[in-house]
N, C-alpha and C positions, 0 to 999 in steps of 0.2 A: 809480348808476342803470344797468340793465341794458335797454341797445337790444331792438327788437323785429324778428324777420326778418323780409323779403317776398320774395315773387319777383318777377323784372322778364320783362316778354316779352321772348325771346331777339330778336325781328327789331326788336326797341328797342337792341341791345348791338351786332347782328351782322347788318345789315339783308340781307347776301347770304351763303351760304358762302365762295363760292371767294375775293372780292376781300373781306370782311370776317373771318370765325372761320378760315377757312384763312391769312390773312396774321397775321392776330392767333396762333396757334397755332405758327407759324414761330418769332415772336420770342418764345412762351412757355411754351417746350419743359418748362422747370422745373416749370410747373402739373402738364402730365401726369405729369414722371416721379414728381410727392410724389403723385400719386392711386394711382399704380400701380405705387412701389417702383423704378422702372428708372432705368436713367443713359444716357438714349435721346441723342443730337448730332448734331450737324450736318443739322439740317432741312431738308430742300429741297421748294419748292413746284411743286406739276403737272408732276411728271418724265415723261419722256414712257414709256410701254410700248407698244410698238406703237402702234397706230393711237388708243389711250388716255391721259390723262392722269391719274396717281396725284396726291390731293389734297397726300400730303405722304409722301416717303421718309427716314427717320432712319436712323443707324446706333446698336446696338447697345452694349455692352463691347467686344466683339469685334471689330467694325466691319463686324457683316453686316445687309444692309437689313433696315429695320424698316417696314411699309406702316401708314399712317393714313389713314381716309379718315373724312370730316365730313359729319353732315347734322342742318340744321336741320329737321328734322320729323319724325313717326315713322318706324324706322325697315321698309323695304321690299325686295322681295327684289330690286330693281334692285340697289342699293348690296351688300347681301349676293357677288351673283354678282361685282361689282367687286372687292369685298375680294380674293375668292378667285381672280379673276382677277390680279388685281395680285400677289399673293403668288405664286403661278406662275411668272411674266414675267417676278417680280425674283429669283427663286430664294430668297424672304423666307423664315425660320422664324417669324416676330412678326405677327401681323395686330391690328391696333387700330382700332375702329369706336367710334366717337364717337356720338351721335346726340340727339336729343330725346325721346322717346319710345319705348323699343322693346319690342317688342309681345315678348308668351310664348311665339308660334311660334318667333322669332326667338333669343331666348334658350336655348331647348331646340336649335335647330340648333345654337349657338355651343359649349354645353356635349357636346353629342355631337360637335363635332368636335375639343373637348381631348380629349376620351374615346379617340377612334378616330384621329389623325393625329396626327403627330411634330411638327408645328406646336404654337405656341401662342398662341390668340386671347382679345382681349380686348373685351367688350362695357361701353360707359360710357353712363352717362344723363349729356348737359350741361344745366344750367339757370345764371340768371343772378338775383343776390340782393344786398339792400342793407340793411342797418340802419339806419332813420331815414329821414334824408336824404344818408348817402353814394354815393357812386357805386357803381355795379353791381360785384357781382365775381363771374368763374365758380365754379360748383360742377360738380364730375367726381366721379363718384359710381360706382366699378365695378360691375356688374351678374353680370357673368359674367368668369372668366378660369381660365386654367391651376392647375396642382394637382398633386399625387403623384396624392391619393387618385383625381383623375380618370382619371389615365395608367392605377393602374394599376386600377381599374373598366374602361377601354377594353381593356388584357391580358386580362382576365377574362373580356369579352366575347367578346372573338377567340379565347380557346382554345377557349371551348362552342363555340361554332361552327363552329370545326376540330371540334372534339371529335365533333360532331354530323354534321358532313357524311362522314369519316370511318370514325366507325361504318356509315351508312348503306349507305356503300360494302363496308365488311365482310360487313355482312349480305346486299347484295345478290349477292354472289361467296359468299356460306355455302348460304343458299337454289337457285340453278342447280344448285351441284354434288350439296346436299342430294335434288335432284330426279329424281337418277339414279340413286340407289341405297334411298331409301324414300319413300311417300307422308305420312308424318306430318307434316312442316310445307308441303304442296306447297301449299295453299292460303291462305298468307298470305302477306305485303307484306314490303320490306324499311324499317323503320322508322330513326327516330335515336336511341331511346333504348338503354341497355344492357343490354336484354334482349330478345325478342322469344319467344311460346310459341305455342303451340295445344292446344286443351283435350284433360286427359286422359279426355274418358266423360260430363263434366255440368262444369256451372260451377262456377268456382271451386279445379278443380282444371286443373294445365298443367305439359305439358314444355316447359318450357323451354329458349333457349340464355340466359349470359347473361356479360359483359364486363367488363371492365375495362383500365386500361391496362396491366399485366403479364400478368391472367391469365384463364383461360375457365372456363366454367362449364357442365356439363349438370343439372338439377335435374326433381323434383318439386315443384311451387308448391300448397300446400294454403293457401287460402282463400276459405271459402264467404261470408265477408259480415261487414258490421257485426254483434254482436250473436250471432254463431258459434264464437264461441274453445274451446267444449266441443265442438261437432262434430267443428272441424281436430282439436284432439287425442285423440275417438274415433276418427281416420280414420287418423291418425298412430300412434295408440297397434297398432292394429287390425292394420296393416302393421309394427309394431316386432317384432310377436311371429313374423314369417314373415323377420325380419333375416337371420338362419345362410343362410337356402334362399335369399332373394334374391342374399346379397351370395356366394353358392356359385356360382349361374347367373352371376352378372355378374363373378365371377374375382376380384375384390377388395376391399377395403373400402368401405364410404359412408361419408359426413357426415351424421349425424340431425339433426337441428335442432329445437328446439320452440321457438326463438326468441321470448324472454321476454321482449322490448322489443317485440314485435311480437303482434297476434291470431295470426301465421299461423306454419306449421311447413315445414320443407322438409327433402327428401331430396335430396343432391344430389354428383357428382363433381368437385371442381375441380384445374385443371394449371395448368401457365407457358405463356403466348402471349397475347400482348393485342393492342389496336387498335393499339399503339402502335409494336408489332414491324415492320419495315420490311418493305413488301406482298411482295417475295418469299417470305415468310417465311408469306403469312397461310395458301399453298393447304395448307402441312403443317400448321395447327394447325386449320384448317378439318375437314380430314381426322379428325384427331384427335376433335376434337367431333362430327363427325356419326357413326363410328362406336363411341362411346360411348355417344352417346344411342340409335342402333338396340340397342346392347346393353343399358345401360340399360332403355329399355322391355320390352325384352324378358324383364330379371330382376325387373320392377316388374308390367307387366301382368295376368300372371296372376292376381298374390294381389289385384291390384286390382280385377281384374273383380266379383268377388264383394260387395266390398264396393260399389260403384257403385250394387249392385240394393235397397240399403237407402237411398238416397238419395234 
């Protein structure tokens, strides 16, 4: 014969935290660690931190504090800020939040800070359950916790972000000194992403600058639109035939492109120096790119004008 489950209200099992599921949790360290894999010891109830008391401090493998803190109801961001206060105070790397209900906000906090902090937190649903007629037994039910794949999703995070703030910086030190020797990109912003242009004559065509972590880039960007890819390549093809006399004026060879995983086609010079080069280093490759691109347009414009007027 196969019992049937139920659930029991917790304030039937556990009528308070602190003097009920907190002393019950003390002497039944074993539950959590089979919920959550750990060999968490030596529990101690309402240690003090500062002017606060932690529900329950364990130690580790290692024997470095582990904070738990319990709440019989959903969970809220009083308790939240304690965890995280308690993990502070005790120098903890382990935060375990126990709760009865915890809401989606709360779960997305707990998962974005395995993401983002060296820490690692654990969010558990507790309920209380009996088959039949036997006595109640808890259920610890992990909701959220620690991970590779989360750590490294948080790496991931943080390097775009460096990545981005970075460039930003680059382009903003590209554009000032840009400013002093030609008007062609004096009108635009400095951005995060790894390019930044302004248009050459109509839309869809742009000089470009554009980045990477090693190296730089000055470019023509030919694309007029969904639905265009015969245009770019009249516009490309147009200018392939004036190649010799451009790449004559501009002293050296180009990269042609008709970029066949792409509608669009580009003309473009690239060198070594990236975002990634230590900022001493950016105002000479800075240099390098703006005047290439004054050169650049300079060996591109002419044969382009003509064609603009067909546009």
């Amino acid at each position: 014969m196969i019992g049937k489950i139920s659930r029991v209200a917790l304030r039937e099992v556990w009528r308070h935290e602190a003097y009920d599921l907190t002393v019950w949790l003390e002497s039944n360290i074993d539950v959590l660690n089979e919920a959550l894999g750990l060999r968490l010891s030596n529990p101690e109830r309402e240690r003090s931190a500062g002017s606060f008391n932690i529900d329950i401090v364990a130690e580790d493998e290692s024997g470095n504090p582990v904070i738990i803190e319990n709440q019989l109801e959903k969970s809220n961001h009083d308790h939240l800020g304690k965890v995280l206060t308690y993990l502070v105070a005790m120098g903890a790397k382990i935060g375990i939040w126990i709760v009865a209900d915890p809401r989606p906000e709360h779960i997305s906090v707990i998962s974005w800070l395995n993401e983002s902090t060296a820490a690692d937190f654990y969010l558990l649903k507790i309920e209380a359950i009996k088959i039949g007629d036997s006595p109640a037994a808890p259920l610890l039910t992990p909701i959220v916790g620690p991970s590779e794949e989360a750590k490294e999703i948080g790496r991931t995070k943080k390097d775009i972000a460096e990545r981005y703030l970075i460039r930003e910086q680059f382009w903003a030190k590209l554009l000032v000194i840009a400013k002093t020797k030609t008007k062609l990109h004096a009108s635009i912003s400095p951005g995060k992403h790894n390019w930044i242009g302004t248009s050459a004559g109509k839309p869809g065509l742009g000089y470009n600058y554009s980045l990477t972590k090693d190296h730089s880039q000055v470019e023509l960007y030919i694309d007029r639109g969904k639905g265009q890819e015969e245009e770019n390549l009249r516009i490309f093809g147009d200018l392939s035939k004036s190649r010799a006399e451009i790449e004559e004026v501009f002293g050296e060879p180009l990269d042609w492109q008709e970029l066949e995983e792409s509608r669009a086609c580009r003309i473009a010079k690239r060198f070594s120096g990236g975002y990634r080069a230590n900022e001493d280093e950016w105002e000479k490759i800075i240099t390098v790119m703006i005047d290439t691109m004054m050169n650049f347009e300079n060996a591109i414009g002419p044969k382009l004008k003509p064609i603009l007027k067909t546009l």
